[in-house]
VOPAGU-2260 file (C-alpha; in pm, 1 decimal, decimal comma):
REM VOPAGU-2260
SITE   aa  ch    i         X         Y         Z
SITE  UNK   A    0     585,1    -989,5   -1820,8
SITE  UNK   A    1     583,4    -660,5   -1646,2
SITE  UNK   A    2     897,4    -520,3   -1513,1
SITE  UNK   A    3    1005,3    -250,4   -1305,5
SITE  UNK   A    4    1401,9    -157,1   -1424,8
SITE  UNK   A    5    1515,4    -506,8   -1385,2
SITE  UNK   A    6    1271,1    -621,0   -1134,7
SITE  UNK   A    7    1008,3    -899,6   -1275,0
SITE  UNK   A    8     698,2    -877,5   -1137,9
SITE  UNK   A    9     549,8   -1131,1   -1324,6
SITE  UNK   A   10     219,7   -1125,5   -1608,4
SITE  UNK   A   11      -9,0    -930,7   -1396,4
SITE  UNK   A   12     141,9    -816,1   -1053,3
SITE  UNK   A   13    -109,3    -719,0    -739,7
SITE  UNK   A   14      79,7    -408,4    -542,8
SITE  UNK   A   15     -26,1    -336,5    -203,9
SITE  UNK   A   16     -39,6      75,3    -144,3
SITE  UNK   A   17     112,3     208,9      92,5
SITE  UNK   A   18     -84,0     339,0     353,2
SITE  UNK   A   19       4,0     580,4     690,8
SITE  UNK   A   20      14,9     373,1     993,7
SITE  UNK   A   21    -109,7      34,9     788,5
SITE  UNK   A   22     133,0     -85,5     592,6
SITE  UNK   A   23     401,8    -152,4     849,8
SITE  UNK   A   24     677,9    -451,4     849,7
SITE  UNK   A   25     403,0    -685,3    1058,8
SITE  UNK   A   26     102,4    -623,5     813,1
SITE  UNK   A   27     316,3    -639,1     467,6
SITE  UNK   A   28     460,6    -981,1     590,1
SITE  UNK   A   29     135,1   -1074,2     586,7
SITE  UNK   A   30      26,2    -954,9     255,4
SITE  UNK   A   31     370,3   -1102,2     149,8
SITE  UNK   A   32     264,6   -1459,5     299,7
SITE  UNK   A   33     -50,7   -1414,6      96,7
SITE  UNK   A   34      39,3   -1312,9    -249,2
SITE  UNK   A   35     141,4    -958,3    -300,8
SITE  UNK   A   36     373,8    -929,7    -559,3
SITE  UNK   A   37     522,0    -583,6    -487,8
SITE  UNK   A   38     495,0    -377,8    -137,7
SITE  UNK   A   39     607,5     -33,5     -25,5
SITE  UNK   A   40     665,8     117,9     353,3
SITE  UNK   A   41     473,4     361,2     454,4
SITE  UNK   A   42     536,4     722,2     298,1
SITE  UNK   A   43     847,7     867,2     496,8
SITE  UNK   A   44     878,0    1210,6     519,7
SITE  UNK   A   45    1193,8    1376,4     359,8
SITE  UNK   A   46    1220,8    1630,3     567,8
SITE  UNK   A   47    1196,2    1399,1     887,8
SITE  UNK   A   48    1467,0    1173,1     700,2
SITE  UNK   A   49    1716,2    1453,0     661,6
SITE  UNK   A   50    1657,4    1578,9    1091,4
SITE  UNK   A   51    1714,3    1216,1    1173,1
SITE  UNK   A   52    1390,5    1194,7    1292,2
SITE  UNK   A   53    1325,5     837,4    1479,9
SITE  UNK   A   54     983,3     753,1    1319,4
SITE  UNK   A   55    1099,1     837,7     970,8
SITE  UNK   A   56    1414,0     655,9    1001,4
SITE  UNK   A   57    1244,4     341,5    1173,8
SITE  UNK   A   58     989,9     314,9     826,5
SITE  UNK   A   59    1317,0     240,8     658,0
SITE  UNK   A   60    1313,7     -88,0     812,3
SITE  UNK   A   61    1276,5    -329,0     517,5
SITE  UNK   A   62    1347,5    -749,8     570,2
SITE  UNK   A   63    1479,1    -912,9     285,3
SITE  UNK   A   64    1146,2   -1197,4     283,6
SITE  UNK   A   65     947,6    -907,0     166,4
SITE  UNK   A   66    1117,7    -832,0    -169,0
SITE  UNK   A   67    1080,8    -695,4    -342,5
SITE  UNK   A   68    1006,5    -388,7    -173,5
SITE  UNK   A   69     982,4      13,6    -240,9
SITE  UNK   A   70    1042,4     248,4      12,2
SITE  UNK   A   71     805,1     568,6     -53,3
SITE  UNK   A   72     918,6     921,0      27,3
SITE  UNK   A   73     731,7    1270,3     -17,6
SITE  UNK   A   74     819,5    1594,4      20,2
SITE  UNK   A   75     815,2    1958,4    -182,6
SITE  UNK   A   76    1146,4    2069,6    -174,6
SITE  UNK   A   77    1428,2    1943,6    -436,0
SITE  UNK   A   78    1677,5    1918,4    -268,5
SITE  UNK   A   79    1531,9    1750,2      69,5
SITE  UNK   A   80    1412,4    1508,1    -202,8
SITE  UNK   A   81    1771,6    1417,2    -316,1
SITE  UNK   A   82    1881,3    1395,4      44,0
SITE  UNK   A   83    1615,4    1144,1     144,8
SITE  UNK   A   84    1663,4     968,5    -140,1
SITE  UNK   A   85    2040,7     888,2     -97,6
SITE  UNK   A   86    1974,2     787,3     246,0
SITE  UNK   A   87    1698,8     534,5     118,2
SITE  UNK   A   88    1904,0     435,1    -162,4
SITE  UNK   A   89    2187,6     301,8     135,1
SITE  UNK   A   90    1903,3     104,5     335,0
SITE  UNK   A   91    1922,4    -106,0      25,8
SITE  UNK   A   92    1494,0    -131,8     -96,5
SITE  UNK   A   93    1400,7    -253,0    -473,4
SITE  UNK   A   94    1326,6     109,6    -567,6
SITE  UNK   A   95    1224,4     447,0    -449,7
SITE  UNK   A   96     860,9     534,8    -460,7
SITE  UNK   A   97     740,0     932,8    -497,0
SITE  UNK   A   98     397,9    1030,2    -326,1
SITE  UNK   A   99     254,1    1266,4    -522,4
SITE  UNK   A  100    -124,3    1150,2    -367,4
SITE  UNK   A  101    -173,4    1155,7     -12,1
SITE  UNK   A  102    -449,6    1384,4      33,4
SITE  UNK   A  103    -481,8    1479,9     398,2
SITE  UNK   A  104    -427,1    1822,8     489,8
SITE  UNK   A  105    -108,0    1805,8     693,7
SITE  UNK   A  106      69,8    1691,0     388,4
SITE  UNK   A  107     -73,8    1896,2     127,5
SITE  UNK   A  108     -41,4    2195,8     336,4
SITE  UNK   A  109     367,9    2117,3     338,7
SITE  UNK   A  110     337,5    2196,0     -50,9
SITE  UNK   A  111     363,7    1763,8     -74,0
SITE  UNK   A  112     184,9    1467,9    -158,7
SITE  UNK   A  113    -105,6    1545,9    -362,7
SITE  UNK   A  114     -43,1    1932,1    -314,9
SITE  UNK   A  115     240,4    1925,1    -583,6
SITE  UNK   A  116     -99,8    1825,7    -806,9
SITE  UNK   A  117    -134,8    2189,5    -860,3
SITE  UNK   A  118     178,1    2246,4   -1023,3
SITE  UNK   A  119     296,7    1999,2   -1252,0
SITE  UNK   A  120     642,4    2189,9   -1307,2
SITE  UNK   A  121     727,3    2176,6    -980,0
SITE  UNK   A  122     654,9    1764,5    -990,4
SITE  UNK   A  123     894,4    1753,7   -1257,5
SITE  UNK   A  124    1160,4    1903,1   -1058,3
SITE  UNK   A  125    1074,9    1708,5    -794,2
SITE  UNK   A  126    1091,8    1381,2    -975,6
SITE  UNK   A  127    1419,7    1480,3   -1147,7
SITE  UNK   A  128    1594,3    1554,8    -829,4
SITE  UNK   A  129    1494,3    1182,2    -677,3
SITE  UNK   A  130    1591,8    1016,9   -1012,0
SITE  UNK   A  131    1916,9    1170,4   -1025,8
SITE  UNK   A  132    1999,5    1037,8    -671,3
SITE  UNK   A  133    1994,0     700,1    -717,2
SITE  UNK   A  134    2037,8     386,3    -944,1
SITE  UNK   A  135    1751,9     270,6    -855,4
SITE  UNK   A  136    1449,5     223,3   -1088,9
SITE  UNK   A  137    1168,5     530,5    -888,5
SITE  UNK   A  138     834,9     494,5    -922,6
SITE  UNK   A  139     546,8     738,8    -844,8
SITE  UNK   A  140     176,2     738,3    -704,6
SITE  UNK   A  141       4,2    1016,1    -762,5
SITE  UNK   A  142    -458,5    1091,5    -853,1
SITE  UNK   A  143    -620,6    1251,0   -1163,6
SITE  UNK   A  144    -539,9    1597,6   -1069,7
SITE  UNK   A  145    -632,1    1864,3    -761,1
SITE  UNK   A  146   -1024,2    1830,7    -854,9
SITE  UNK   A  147   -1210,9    1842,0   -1113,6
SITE  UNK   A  148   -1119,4    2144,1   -1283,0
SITE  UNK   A  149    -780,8    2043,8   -1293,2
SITE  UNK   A  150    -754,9    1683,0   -1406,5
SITE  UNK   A  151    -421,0    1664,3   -1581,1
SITE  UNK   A  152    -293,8    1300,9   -1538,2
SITE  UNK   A  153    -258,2    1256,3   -1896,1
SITE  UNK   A  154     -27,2    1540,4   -1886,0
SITE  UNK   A  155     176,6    1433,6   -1601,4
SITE  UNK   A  156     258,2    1031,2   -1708,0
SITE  UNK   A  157     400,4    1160,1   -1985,1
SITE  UNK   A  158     671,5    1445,3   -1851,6
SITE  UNK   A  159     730,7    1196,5   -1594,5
SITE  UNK   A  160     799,8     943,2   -1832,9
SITE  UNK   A  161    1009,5    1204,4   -2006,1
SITE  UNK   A  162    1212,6    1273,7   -1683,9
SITE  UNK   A  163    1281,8     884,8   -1642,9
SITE  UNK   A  164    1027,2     673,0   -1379,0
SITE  UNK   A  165    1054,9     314,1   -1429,4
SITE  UNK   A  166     603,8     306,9   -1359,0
SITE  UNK   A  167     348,8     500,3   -1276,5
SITE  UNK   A  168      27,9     413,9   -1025,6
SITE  UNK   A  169    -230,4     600,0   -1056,4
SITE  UNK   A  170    -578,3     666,5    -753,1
SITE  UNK   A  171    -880,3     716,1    -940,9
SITE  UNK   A  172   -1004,4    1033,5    -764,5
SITE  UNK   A  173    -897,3    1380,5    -756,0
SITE  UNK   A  174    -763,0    1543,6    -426,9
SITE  UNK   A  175   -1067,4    1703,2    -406,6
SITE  UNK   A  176   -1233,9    1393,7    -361,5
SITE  UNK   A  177   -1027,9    1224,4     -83,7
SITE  UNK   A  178   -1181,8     837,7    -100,4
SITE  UNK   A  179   -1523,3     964,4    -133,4
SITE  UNK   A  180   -1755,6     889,1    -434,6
SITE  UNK   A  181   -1630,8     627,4    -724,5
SITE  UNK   A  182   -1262,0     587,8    -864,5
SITE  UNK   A  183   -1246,8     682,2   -1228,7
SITE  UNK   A  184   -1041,1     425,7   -1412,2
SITE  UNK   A  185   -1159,6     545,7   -1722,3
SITE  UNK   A  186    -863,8     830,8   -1719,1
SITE  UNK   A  187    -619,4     556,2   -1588,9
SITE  UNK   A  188    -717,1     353,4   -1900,3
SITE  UNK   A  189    -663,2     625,4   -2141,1
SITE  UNK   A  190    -299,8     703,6   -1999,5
SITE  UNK   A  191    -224,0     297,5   -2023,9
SITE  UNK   A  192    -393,2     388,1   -2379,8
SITE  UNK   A  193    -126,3     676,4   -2498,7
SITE  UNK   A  194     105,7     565,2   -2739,3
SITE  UNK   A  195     366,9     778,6   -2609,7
SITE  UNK   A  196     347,6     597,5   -2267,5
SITE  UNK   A  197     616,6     268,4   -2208,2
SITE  UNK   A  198     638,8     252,5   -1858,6
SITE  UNK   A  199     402,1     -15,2   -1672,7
SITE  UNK   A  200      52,1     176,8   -1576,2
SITE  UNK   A  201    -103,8      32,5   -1221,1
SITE  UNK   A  202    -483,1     143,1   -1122,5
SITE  UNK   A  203    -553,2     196,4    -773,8
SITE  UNK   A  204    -890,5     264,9    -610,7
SITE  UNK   A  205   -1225,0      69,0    -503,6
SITE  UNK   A  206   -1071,5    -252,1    -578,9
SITE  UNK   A  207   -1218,7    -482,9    -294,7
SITE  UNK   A  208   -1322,3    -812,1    -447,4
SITE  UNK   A  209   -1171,4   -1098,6    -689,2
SITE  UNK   A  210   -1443,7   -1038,6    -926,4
SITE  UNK   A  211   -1408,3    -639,4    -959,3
SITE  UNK   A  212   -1030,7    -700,9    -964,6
SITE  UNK   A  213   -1107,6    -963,3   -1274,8
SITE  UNK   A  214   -1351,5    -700,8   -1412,0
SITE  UNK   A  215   -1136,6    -375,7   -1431,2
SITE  UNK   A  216    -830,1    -574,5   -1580,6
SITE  UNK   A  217   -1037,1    -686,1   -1878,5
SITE  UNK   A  218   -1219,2    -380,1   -1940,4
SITE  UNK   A  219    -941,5     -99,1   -1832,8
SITE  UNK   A  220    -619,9    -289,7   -1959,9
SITE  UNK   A  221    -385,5    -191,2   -1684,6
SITE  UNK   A  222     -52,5    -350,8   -1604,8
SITE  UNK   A  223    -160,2    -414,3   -1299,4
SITE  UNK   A  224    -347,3    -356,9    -998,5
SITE  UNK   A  225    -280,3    -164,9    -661,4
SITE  UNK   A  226    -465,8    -267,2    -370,0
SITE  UNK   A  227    -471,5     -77,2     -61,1
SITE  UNK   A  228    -805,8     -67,3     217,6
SITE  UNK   A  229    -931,0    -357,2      84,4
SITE  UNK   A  230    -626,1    -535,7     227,2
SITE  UNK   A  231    -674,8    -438,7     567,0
SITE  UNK   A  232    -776,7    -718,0     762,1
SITE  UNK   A  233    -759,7    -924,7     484,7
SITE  UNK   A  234    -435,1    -966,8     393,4
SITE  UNK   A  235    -592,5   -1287,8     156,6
SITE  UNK   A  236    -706,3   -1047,4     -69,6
SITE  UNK   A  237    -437,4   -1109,2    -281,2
SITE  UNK   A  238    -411,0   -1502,4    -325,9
SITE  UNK   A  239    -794,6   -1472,3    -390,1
SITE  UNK   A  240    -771,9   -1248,3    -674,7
SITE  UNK   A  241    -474,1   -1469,4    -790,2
SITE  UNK   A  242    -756,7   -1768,7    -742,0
SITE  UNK   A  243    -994,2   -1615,6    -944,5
SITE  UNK   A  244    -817,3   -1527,5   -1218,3
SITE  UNK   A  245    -703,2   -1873,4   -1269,7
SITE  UNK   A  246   -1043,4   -2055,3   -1220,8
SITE  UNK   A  247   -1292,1   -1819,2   -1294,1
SITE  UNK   A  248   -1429,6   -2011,6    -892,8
SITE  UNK   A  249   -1387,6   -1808,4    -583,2
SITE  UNK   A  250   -1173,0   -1963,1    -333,0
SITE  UNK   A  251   -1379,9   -2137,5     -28,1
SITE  UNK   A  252   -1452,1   -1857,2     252,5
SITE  UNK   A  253   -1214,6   -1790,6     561,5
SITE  UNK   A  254   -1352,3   -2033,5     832,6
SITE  UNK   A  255   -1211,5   -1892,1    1223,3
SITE  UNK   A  256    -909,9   -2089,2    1214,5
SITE  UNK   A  257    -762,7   -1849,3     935,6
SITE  UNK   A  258    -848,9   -1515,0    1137,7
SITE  UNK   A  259    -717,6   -1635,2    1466,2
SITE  UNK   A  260    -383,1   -1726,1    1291,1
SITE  UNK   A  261    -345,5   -1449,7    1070,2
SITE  UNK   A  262    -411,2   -1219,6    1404,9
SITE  UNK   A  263    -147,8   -1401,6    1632,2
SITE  UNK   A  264      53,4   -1411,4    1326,7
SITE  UNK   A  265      50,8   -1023,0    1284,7
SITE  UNK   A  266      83,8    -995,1    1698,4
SITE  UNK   A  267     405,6   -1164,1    1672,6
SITE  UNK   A  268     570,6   -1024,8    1417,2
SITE  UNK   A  269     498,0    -648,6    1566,6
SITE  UNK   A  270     663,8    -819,7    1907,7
SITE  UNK   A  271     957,2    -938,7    1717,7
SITE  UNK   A  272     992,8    -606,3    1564,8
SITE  UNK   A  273     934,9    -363,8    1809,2
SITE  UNK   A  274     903,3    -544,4    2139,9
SITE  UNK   A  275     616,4    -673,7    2343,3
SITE  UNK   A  276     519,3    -332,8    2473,9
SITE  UNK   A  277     470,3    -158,7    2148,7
SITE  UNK   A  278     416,6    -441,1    1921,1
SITE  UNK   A  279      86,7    -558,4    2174,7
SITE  UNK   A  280     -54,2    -198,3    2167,4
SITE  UNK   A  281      32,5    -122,9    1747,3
SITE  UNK   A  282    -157,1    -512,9    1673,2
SITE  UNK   A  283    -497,0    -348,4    1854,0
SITE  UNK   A  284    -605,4    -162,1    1577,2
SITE  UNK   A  285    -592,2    -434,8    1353,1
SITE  UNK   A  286    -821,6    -687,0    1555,9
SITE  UNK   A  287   -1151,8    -542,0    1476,9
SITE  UNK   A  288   -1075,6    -540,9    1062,7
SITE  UNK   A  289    -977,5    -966,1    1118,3
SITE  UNK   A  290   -1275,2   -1030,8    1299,8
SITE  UNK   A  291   -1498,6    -782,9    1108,5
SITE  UNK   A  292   -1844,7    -969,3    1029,3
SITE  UNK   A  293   -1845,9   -1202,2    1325,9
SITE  UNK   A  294   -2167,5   -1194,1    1536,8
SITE  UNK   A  295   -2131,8   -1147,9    1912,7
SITE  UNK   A  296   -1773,8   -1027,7    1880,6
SITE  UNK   A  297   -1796,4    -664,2    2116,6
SITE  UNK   A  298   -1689,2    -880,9    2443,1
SITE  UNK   A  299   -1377,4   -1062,1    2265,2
SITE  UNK   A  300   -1306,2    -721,2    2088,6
SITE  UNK   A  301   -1270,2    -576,5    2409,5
SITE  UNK   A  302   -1057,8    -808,2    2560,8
SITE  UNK   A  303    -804,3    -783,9    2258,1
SITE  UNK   A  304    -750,7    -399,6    2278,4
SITE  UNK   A  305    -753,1    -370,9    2693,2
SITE  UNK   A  306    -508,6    -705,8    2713,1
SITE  UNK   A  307    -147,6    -588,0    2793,9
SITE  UNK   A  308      58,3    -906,6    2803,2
SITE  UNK   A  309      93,6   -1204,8    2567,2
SITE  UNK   A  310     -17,6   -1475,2    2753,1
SITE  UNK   A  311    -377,0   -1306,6    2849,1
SITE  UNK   A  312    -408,8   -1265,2    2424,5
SITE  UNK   A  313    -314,5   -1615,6    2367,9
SITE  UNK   A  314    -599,1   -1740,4    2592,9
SITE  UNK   A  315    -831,0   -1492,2    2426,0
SITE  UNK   A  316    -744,0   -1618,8    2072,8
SITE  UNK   A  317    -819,0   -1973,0    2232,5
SITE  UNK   A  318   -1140,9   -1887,0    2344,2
SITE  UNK   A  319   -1244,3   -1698,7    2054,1
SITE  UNK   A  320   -1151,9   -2005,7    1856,3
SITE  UNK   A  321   -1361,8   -2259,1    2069,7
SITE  UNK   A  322   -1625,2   -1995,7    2118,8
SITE  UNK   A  323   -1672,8   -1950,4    1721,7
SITE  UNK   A  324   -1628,6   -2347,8    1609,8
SITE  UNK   A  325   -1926,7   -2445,4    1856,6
SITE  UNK   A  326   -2125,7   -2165,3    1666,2
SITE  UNK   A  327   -2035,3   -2338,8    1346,6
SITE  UNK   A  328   -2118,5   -2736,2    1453,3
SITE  UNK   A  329   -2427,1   -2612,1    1676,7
């Protein structure tokens, strides 16, 4: 079994990453619904945690149906690290997640996320100062290293091992990289590899079919696997890797019924949670990723992300469910 502090995540647990403006309350209820064994918020800021700010504060909102649950922070100061961290600890998550990997420039250039890749010392400190603010296991998900030159994972699971996270997932590119070329899981095996490493090891990166999820667990020996893009719009992802692994058969493929659901399913939930307003105009970007493959779609596709009231999406739902069940009996 692979456990997290006291948390049992079972023989072989499927994360979903956390991902900026994705992995909201609506969407992880849906990955929750649909087999996810451990989610985290979106990365919060600890700086925008410590002004009060109102969208940091609002990515605290966690719902007890989704546990268990990490809530991530970054940041590249110590002591706005402790301070965020004692405010997450009293929203009451699972654990406390570090981001030591988001690559995009207005992070990095803050001196966080995968910027703190070019000085392992000062990722120490940082990790130390979250640790010693709460009781709660913290995690970490960090790449290789800042590019090529400087690949020093190895190097950094074990000092922070050493400084006490309860697991470590690891991207399989460099900064440098961003989520171009291939993930290299060939590092992330070698860390799962050390002797000196305890903590559970989870590989993240180009994971985006049951069969690839089957074939990098075999051949890379990870603890377990973190799944991020692939999960967008297909929040199944999960139960079909879980389907796979059991049968060795690939489950049967989503007829039109599924997507319509899973789409009003995600609508309302982003209503109940922020209000019909927001929640209508936050589900548009979503639509396109359900209904991704389907021929003749543009005209539907536009009526989703113009629509402004619930009613006028219902009917659309309806017709793109009659419209796409005639296709299938014609």
């Amino acid at each position: 079994m692979v456990k997290i502090g006291n948390i049992n995540l079972g023989e072989f647990p499927l994360l979903l990453a956390p991902m900026e403006d994705v992995s909201d309350p609506p969407f992880r209820a849906l990955c929750k619904k649909h087999g996810a064994d451990l989610m985290f918020t979106e990365f919060i800021s600890s700086e925008g945690l410590i002004r009060d700010a109102i969208k940091s504060k609002k990515k605290l909102d966690i719902f007890d149906y989704e546990r268990p649950i990490g809530i991530q922070i970054f940041g590249g100061d110590e002591e706005a690290l402790a301070m965020a961290t004692e405010i997450v600890d009293a929203t009451g998550p699972d654990l406390v997640d570090i981001n030591f990997g988001c690559p995009v420039k207005k992070v990095v250039c803050k001196g966080a996320g995968a910027g703190v890749l070019k000085d392992v010392n000062l990722m120490v400190k940082l990790t130390q100062a979250v640790v010693k603010s709460t009781k709660l296991p913290v995690t970490v998900k960090t790449r290789l290293g800042w590019d090529e030159r400087s690949i020093n994972i190895l190097e950094v699971a074990e000092r922070l091992q050493d400084v006490g996270i309860a697991a470590l997932s690891i991207h399989g590119r460099t900064r440098a990289q961003m989520y171009k070329g291939t993930a290299d899981w060939t590092l992330i095996a070698k860390v799962k590899e050390n002797p000196r490493i305890n903590i559970p090891i989870f590989g993240n990166g180009d994971i985006d079919s049951p069969e690839k999820a089957l074939e990098y667990r075999n051949k890379y020996g990870v603890d377990g696997i973190m799944i991020g893009r692939a999960a967008i719009g297909n929040p199944w992802i999960f139960n079909q890797i879980k389907h796979y692994f059991a049968t060795g058969k690939l489950p049967p493929a989503l007829d039109i019924r599924q997507r319509v659901e899973a789409a009003k399913e995600h609508l309302h939930f982003a209503i109940s949670w922020k209000g019909e307003k927001l929640g209508i105009l936050e589900t548009r970007m979503h639509y396109a990723n359900y209904f991704k493959g389907l021929p003749n779609f543009k005209e539907y596709r536009t009526k989703l992300v113009t629509c402004n009231d619930l009613e006028g999406l219902k009917e659309t739902f309806e017709d793109i469910l009659n419209f796409y069940q005639q296709e299938v009996t014609a």
